[in-house]
N, C-alpha and C positions, 0 to 999 in steps of 0.2 A: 530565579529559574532553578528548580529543582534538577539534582544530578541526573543526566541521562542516562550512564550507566548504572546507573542505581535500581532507575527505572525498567530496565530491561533486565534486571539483574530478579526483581519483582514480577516481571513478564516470563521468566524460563521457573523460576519457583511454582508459578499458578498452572504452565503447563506441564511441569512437572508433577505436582501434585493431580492431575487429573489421571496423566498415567501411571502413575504409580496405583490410583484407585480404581486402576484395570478397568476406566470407560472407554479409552481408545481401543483397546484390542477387544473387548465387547462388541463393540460396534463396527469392527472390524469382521468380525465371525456371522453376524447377524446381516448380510450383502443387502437382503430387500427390505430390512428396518432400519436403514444403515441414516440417513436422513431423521426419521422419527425420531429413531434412538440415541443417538449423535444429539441432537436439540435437548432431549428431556434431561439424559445427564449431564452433558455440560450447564445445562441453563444455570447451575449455580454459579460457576465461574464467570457465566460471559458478561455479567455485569460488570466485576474487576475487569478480566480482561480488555473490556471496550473502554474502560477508563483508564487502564494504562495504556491503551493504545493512542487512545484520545490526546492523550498527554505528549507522549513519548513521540507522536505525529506532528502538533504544532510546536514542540519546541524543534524538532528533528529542521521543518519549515524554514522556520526564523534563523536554525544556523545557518541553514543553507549546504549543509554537507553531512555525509555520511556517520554515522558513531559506530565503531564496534567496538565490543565488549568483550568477555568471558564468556558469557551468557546467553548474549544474542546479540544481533547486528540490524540497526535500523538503518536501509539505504533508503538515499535521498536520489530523486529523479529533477531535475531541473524541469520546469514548464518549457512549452514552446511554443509556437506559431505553426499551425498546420495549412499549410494551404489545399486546395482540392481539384490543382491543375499544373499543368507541368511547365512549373516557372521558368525553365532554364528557355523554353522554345518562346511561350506567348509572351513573356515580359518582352523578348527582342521583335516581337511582329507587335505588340504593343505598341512599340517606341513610334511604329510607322502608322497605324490604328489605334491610338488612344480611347477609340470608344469603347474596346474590349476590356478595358479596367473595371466597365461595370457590369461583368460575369463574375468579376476575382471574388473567391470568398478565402475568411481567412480567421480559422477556429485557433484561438489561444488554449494551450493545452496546460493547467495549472501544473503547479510542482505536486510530486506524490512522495508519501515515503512505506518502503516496505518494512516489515521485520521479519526477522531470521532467527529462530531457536535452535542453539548447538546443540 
């Protein structure tokens, strides 16, 4: 497994270099080309970019926890189980109506990880 903060260490480098090449505050100054313009000149970056991200994401996964760096900080969000009704009431009128367990639904929310450029 390649170092994670190494990785994010190569992640603040690439956004760095983009502003230093004065396309963020270009695209900042330009409001209604702000999209357009934003796209055309990062497009060279966002290949690396989505490759370090790629990277810096499943191994972020696989630890299971947060990395911060110097650089930048990849949070880790634990998945969960969403349910779409108010468990604390119908689970106990459930218990007396068992038929109603087949309304329940119940969305698994995978793990995510952010990152953070200091």
């Amino acid at each position: 497994m390649t170092d994670i903060p190494d990785l994010l260490k190569q992640y603040k480098q690439v956004t760095d270099e983009m502003a230093a090449d004065g396309i963020l505050s270009q695209a900042l100054t330009l409001h209604e080309l702000l999209d357009k313009l934003l796209n055309k000149l990062s497009a060279p970056y966002e290949a690396r970019l989505n490759e370090l991200t790629s990277t810096i994401t499943s191994q972020v996964l696989r630890l299971g926890q947060s990395v911060l760096s110097p650089h930048a900080d990849a949070s880790y969000t634990s998945g969960y189980t969403r349910r779409s009704w108010d468990s604390d009431k119908l689970e106990g009128y459930a218990m007396a109506h068992p038929e109603v367990l087949a309304f329940k639904k119940e969305t698994h929310v995978a793990p995510r990880v952010k990152i953070k450029v200091h």
